[in-house]
N, C-alpha and C positions, 0 to 999 in steps of 0.2 A: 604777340597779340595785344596785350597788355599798354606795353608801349604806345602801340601805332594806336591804339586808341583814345590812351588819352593824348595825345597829338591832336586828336581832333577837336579836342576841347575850345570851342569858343569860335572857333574857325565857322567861315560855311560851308567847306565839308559837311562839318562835326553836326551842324545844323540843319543840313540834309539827312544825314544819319542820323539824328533823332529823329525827323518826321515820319520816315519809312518804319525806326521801330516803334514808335507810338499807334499807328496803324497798325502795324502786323500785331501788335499787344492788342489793339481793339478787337483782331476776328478770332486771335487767339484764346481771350478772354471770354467770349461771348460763347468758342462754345466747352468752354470749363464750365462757364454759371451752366448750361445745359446739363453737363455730365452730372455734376449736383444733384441738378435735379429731377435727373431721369426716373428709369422704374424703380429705383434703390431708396431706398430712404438718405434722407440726406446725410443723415451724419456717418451712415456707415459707408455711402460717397467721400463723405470728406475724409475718414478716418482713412479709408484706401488709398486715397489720393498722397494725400500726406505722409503714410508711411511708403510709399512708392520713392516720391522725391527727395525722403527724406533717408534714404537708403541710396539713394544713387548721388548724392549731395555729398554722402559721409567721407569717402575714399578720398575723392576731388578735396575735400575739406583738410583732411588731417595727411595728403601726403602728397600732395601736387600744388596748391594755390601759395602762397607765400603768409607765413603765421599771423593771428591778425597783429595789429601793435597794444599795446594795455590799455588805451584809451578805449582801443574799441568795446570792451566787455561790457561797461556800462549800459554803451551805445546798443549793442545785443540784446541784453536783459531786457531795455527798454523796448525797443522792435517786438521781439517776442511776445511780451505783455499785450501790446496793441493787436497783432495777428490774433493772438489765443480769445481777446473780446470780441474782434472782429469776425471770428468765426463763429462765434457762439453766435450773434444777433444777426447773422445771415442765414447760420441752420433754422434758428426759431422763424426767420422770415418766410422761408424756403415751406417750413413743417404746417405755415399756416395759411400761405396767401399763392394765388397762379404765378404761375414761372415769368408771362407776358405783364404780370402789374406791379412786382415786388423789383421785378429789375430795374423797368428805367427809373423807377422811382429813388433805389440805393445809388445810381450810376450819373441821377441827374443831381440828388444832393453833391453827392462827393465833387464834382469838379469846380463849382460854385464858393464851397468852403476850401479848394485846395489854393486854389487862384489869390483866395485873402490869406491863407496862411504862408503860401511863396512870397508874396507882397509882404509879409511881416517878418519873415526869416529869411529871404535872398534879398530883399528888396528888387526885387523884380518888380516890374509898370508893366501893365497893358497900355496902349494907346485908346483913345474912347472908340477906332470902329471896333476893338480886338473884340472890346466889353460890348459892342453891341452884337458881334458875332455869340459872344457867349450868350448873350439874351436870347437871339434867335435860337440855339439849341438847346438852351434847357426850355424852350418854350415847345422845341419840338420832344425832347424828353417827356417832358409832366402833360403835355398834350396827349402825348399813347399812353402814358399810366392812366387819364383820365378818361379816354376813349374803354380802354380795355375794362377800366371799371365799371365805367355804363354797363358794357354789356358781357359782365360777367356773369355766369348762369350756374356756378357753384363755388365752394369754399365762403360764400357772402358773409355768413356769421363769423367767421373770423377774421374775415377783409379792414376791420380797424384796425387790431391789435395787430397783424400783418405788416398795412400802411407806416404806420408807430415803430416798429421794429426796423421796416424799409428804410427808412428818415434815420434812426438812429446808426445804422449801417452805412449808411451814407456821410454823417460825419466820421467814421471809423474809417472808411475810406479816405475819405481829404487828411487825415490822421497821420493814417500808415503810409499814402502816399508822401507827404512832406515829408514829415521822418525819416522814412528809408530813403530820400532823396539828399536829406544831410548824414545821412549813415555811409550811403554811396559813397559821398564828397569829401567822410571824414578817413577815409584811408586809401594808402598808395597807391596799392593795386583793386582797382573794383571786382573782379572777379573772388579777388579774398571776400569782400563782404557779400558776395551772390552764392558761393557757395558756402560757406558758417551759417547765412539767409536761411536757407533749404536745408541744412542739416538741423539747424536750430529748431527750426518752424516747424521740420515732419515730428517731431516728440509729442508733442501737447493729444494730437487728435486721438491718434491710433486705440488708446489704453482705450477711452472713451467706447470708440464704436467697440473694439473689443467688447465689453463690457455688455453694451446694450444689443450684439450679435446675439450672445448667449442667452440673454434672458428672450427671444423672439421663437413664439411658437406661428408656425413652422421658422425653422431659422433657413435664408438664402445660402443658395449654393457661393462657397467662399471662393471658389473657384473664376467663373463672369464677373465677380464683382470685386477680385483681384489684376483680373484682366483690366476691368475698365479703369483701376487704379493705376495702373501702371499707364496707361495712357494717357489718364488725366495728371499723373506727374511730369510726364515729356511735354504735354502742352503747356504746364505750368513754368517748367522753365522756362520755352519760346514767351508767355505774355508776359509772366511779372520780371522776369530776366529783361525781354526786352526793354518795358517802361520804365525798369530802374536804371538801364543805361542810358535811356534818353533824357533820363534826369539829369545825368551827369555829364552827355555831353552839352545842351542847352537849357531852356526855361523849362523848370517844373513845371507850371502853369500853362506851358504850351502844351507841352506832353500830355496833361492829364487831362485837358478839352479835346485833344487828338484821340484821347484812349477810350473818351467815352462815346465814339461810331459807335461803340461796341455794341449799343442798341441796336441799331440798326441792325448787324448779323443779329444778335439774340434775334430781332423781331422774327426776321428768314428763320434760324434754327427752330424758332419756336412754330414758323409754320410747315416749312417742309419735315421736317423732323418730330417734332411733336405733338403736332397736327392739327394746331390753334388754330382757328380764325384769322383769314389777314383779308383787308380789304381795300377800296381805295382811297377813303381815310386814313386809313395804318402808312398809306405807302405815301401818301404827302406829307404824314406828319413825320416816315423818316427821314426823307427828302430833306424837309426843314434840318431835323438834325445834320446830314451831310452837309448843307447850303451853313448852317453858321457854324460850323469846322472850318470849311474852304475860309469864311472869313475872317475867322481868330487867324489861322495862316497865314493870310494873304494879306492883310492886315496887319501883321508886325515885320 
């Protein structure tokens, strides 16, 4: 598997085979931010989640993938640092602002700075229609953050420090994306760095929501809310598995304008699922977002 994969590398194969998984990463993605932020509290979301993949990551890690090389460890410690931030200022976003306005707001920063940071670290170019496709979707992004904000009818009092949080999750994002896209690149086998990834990455949370389970009167049943964990770790695989391979077979920067549809499904999850508001505003300003994906694509 391994092999035929990186064979793909560079090819347009390999380039179609990013496309498909940077999409499947966007509806995969969209509905992880959901499970987050469902009826659970987030952190004990994320805590389940994370000890889920970070359990099923372990095996794969220490006795089937290929060892990492010594260079990698570095490269790990760093990754991990950035997830472990990155999660914290998505719980805080999550804990204080609606599902439908913290999202595209984190999902429309992140691709904007990810684009500049592949540009500085792959030297990767867009072409100027790629950049006007990316205008058109963060314009249709920050357009539904901004629509949803109008007519938000609670959480308002924390809807700044929410925003603040969003934005700063949003560079955390362009962060980890780039990063793990030189972490991908920087060893043999990619599957070694996707599964150390996940064994790494499920440590941090767990203790945590442990922790704040215990102190909750009444405390949730551990039981649904290990269920949803386990679920929300098999999706995690499918997204950020997928998007970190599509890193490595082509453009970072394509990838991560690809991954951020992911509004879009949020929008749908958040209305048939959680039972927001959607209307025909909402639905041309996703439109917008699909219309300047098609043309970052279509356009390189």
């Amino acid at each position: 598997m391994s092999d035929w994969l990186i064979s793909l590398e560079g090819t347009e194969a390999g380039h179609h085979a990013a496309l498909v998984l940077a999409v499947l990463a966007a509806v995969l993605h969209a509905v992880f931010g959901a499970l987050q932020k469902g009826r659970y509290d987030p952190w004990l979301s994320r805590g389940a989640i994370d000890f889920s993949y970070g359990m099923m990551a372990m095996p794969l890690a220490l006795f089937v993938v290929p060892w990492p090389e010594p260079h990698m460890w570095p490269i790990f410690a760093a990754v991990w640092l950035i997830h472990v931030v990155y999660k914290i200022l998505q719980g805080l976003a999550y804990s204080k602002g609606s599902y439908t306005v913290v999202y595209p707001v984190v999902r429309g920063t992140g691709p904007l700075f990810t684009v500049i940071g592949a540009t500085v670290l792959f030297d990767e170019r867009f072409l100027p229609v790629q950049w006007f496709g990316v205008a058109v979707l963060l314009a249709g992004i920050f357009g539904l953050a901004l629509y949803n904000f109008r007519n938000l009818t609670h959480n308002r009092d924390t809807l700044g420090s929410a925003l603040a949080l969003a934005v700063a999750t949003g560079v955390l994002v362009a962060l980890y994306t780039t990063y793990d896209a030189y972490g991908i690149r920087a060893t043999a086998d990619p599957f070694t760095f996707l599964a150390w990834f996940f064994f790494i990455d499920g440590l941090a949370m767990p203790p945590y929501a442990y922790m704040r389970w215990r102190t909750m009167t009444p405390r949730p049943d551990p039981g649904p809310l290990m269920a949803k964990g386990l679920l929300g770790g098999v999706i995690a695989f499918g997204s950020f598995g997928a998007v970190m391979l599509a890193t490595r077979l082509d453009k970072v920067g394509e990838a991560a304008v690809l991954r951020e549809t992911s509004t879009v499904f949020a929008a749908l999850i958040g209305w048939l699922v959680l039972k927001e508001t959607v209307g025909p505003r909402r639905i041309a300003l996703m439109a917008l977002i699909a219309l300047g994906a098609v043309i970052v694509e279509i356009g390189g």
